[in-house]
C-alpha positions, 0 to 999 in steps of 0.5 A: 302187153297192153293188148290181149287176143283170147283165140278160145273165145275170139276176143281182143281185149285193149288195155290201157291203165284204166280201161278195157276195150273189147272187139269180137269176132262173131263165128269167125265172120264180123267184127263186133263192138263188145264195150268200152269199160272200166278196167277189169282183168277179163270181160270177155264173158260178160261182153257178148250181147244176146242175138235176139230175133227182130222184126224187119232186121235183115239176116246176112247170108252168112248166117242165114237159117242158123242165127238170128244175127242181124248186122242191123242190131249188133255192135259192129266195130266198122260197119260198111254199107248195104249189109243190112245195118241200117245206121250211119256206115263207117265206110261207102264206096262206089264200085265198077259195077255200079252197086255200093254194096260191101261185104268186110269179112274178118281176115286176120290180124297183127299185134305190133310194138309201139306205133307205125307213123301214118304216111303224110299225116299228123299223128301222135308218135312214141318215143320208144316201142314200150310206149304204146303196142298197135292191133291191126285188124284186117277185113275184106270183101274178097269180091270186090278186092279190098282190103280194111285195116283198123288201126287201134294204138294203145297207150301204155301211160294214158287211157287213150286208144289211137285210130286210123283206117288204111283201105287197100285195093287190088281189084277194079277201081273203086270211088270211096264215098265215106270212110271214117276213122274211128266208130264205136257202137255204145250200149245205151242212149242216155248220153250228152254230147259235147261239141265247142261250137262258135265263130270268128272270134268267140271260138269254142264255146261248150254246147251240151245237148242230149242224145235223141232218137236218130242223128245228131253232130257237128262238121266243117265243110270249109276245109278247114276244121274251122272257127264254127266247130272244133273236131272234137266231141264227147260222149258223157254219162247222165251222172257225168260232171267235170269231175266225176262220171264216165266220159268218152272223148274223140278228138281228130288229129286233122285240121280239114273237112271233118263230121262228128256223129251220134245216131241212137238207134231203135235197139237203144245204142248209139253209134259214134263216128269220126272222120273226113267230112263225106260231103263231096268226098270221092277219093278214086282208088286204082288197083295197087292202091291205097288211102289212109285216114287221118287219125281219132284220138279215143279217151275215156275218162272215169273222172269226169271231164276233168279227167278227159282234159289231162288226159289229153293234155298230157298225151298232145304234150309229150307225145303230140306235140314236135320239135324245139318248142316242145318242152321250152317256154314260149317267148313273150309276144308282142304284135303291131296287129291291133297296133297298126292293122295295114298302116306301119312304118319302120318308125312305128314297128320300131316305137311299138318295138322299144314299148315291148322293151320296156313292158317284158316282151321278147319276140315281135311279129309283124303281121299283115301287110308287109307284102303285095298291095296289101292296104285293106284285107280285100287284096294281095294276100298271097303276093309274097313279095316285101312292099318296099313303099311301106318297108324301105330296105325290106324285112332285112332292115326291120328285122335288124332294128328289132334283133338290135332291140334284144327281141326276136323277130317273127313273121305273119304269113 
């Protein structure tokens, strides 16, 4: 099995073919982060950083005289608001008592055959439970009535680790304020980032900065993950190339509001963390409920960015990726857009038509403008109604001179 719980030394180790990721638990209280590595048969000996005393880094009340751990400058795996880690907060709520503070302790876990489907979400899928084994780790604030799963799937053929955070509540109604799918605390702050930055029309151009003290990242705010920023972001070592180098992938499988963050911090770490943008996020949760996030998709890569890329290639391919199309090949397309914009008739989408005949093409897609009073992009989008004006007969009789062609049809919507 691709994942291994070592219940002497309390640590889960996550397998994939060439990387091991490590979670602790610290004296049956905390989750913390205990590294991302290069695969090895056991690093749970040598992942368990030093708890050093630190001025002005609050202790909990769990461990309060006895240790000099600080939630404030240890690797957690889901660190949570007003607990003295003073970084950014993988989950905020607003609680019915007016305060935010949360208190996820450790409360037990699950290891499960293959991947659960995440309810009314995109997500990566397997084709059978051999492909992949899934840790659920629960975490609860007994007070407060939550309940945290941390959703970890790993691939059996790729180096890629799948997360998703499930929050439950069977207390007073709470307001979540922040939840993120995935956050990893790396030793270290000499790192790049990779964002794909852009606008319309010049999408996803590469931007490489490096990681500084505090915040740094990427979001989209317009529901939507948006030509401007893609949801993605990379972590690369300082030696890290297209070819050579570690580097740490996080794509989210989500095409709404999105945030991507590196906060390096005081005690030279940095924390990374993906998920549902929380500006103007307030997800009410009744008791009996529950929220689900959508999913980050992990990869690390020893082969540089190049190694990243088919890795992620060959996951979204085989097991991203739905339905008829995805293993044919696409049709050759032609489409009357740039032809025509607004101003068609049946003859000129059926001269258009007979060119892509004689040029290779096999599918034609009319584009904007069939419907409503749509003659300019200031008007009737969303009026799904056929302009009879612009296409006499309807779609039935364009469609029918183009099928009559040899093409297929498609439609712009």
């Amino acid at each position: 099995m691709s994942i291994v719980f070592d219940a002497d030394k309390q640590v889960f180790l996550l397998n994939t073919p060439g990387s091991t990721y490590v979670i602790r638990i610290y004296r049956g209280l905390y989750l913390l982060h205990g590294g991302w590595f290069k695969k090895t048969a056991d690093w749970s000996d040598l992942c368990t950083p030093p708890v050093l005393d630190h001025s002005f880094a609050p202790n909990p009340a769990e461990t309060y005289g006895q240790s000099a751990f600080s939630h404030d400058s240890q690797p957690s795996e889901f660190p949570s608001a007003g607990r003295g880690d003073f970084r950014m907060a993988a989950l905020e709520a607003d609680l019915a008592d007016g305060s935010n503070v949360l208190d996820l302790l450790y409360k037990s876990y699950r290891i499960i055959r293959g991947k659960p489907a995440l309810p009314g979400l995109p997500a990566t899928y397997t084709a059978t439970e051999s492909d992949a084994d899934t840790l659920e780790l629960d975490l609860e604030d007994k007070a407060v009535g939550l309940v945290v799963t941390l959703s970890y799937t790993v691939w059996n053929t790729y180096d890629a680790i799948c997360r998703h955070t499930v929050v439950k509540n069977s207390g007073s109604p709470v307001v979540l304020r922040r939840i993120m799918s995935a956050s990893v605390d790396f030793a270290g702050t000499r790192f790049r980032m990779l964002q794909l930055s852009g606008a319309h029309a010049r999408e996803r151009h590469v931007v490489l900065r490096r990681i500084e003290p505090g915040l740094q990242g990427i979001d989209s705010r317009r529901a939507m993950s948006s030509h401007q920023q893609n949801p993605f972001v990379a972590l690369l070592a300082q030696n890290a190339n297209e070819e050579n180098g570690d580097v740490f992938g996080f794509s989210f499988v989500y095409s709404g509001n999105f945030t991507a963050q590196a906060e390096a911090d005081q005690f030279n770490m940095t924390r990374v963390q993906v998920g549902l943008n929380p500006d103007c996020f307030a997800w009410k949760l009744a008791a009996g409920e529950s929220f689900c996030t959508p999913e980050v998709v992990m990869v690390r890569s020893g082969n540089g960015l190049g190694g990243m890329s088919r890795i992620y290639h060959d996951l979204y391919r085989n097991n991203l990726c739905r339905g008829t199309w995805k293993t044919k090949e696409r049709p050759i397309v032609i489409n009357n857009w740039e032809a025509t914009f607004f101003d068609f008739t049946p003859e000129k989408l059926f001269n258009l038509a007979d060119a892509g005949v004689k040029a290779g093409m096999e599918l034609f897609v009319l584009d904007d403008g069939w419907f409503g009073n749509r003659n300019d992009d200031r008007r009737s989008l969303g009026d799904w109604n056929v302009n009879e004006t612009k296409l006499p007969g309807g779609l039935t009789n364009i469609a029918d001179g183009i099928i009559k062609r040899g093409l297929r049809f498609g439609l712009w919507v």
